[in-house]
N, C-alpha and C positions, 0 to 999 in steps of 0.2 A: 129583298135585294135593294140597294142602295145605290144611285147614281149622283154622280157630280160632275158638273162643266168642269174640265181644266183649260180647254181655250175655247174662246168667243172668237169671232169673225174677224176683229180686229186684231188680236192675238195672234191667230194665221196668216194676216196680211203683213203682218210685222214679219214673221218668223221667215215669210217669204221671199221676203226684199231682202232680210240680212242674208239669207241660203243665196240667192242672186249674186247678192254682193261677193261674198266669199267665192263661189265659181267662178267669178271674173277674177279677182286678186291672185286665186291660186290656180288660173290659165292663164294668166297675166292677159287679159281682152280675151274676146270670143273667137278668136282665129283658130279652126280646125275643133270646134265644139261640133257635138250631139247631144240632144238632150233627148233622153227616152224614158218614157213611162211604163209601169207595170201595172197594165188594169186591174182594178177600176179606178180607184182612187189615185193612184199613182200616174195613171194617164193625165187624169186632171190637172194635177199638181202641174207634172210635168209641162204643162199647156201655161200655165199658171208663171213658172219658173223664164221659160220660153220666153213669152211676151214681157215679164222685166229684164228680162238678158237682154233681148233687143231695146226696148227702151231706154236700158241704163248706157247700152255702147253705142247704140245710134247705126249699129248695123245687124239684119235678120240673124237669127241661131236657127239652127233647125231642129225639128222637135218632131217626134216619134214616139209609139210604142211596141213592147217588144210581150208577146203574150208568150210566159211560161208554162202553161199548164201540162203540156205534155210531156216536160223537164222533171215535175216535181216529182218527189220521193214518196210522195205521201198517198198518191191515188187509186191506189187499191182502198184506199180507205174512206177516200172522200170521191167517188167514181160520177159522181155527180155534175161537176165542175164545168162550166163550158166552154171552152175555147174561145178566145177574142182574136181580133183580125192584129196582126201584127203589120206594125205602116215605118219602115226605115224610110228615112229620106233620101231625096234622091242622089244627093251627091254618097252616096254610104258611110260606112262604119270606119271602112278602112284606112289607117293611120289618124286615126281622130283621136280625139279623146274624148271619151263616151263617160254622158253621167246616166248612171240609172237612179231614177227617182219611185220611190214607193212610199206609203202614209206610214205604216209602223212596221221598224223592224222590232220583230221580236227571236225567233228562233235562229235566225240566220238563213233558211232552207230556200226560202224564195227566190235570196239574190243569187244562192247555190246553182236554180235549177236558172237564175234569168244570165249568170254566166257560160252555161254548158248552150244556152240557146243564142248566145251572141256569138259560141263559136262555129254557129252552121250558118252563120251571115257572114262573117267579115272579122279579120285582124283588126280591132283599134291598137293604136298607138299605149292608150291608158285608158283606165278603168278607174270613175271614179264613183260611190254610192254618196245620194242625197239623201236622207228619210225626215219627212217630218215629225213624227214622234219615236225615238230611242228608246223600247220599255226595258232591254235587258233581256236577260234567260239565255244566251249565245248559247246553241248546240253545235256550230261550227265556228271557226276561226276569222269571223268575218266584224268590217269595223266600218263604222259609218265615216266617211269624210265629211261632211255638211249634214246638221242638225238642227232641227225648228226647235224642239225641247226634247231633254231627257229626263223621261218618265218610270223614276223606278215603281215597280208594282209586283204584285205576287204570281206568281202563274194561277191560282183563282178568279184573280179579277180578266175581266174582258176593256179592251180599249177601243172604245168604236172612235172612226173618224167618220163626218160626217161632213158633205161638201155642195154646196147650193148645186150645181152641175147634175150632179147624181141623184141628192138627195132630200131637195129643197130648203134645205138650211146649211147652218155653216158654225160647226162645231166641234170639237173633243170631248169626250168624255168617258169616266173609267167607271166603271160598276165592280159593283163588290157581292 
């Protein structure tokens, strides 16, 4: 098995600020934003995204996450999986415009099940998806709005994200 970095720490930190940037241009300011994460990784981010959204506008966003797990399609098969605390902010969802943030989208199925679970919270206004790495593969009709990098790859390879928060360093990388 073969591994290789595709981003380093500073690669991420770029990818994050430009992602920041673009949520602000295309909410035109943070007026009526949420930003929510999809644990683990995507929580982070999420956290991550948050604190340059405030600092780039000069006034707080709020920032959440939203746990899927008992959404997805897939857990008869992965029964293992274990539930994360889901934290909406206080002001909620409703008439917002809700970004979900997660590390890689790949199949589509995540943001599947992290829409069917935003509908037992609240109507936002819009729906818009962040992902930091884009690998491809869509088994549903789903499209990233804001992108760190897009990562084509095989469905053999694995793309792990890796994030000082979670995992004591701060990396991407795809193995083969």
């Amino acid at each position: 098995m073969s591994t290789r970095t595709v981003l380093h720490e500073a690669d991420i930190a770029r990818a994050l600020t430009r992602i920041s940037h673009e949520i602000l241009e295309a909410n035109k300011g943070p007026d009526d934003l949420v930003i929510l994460g999809i644990p683990t990784r995507g929580a982070t981010l999420a956290d991550r995204i948050g604190g340059l959204l405030t600092e780039f506008s000069g006034r707080p966003v709020p920032v959440g996450s939203l746990d899927v797990t008992m959404y997805r399609d897939d857990l008869h098969r992965n029964p293992t999986r274990s539930p994360q605390p889901t934290q909406i902010p206080a002001g909620g969802i409703d008439g917002k415009t809700v970004v979900l943030v997660d590390d890689v989208l790949f199949s589509g199925r995540s943001i599947r099940a992290a829409l069917d679970a935003l509908q037992d919270i609240g109507r936002p206004a819009a729906v818009r998806l962040a992902t930091l790495i884009d690998r491809g593969h869509r088994e549903l009709p789903i499209r990233p709005d804001f992108v760190g990098k897009n990562l084509p790859s095989s469905r053999e390879e694995r793309v792990n994200v890796r994030l000082v928060e979670v995992d004591g360093l701060e990396e991407v990388t795809i193995e083969s």
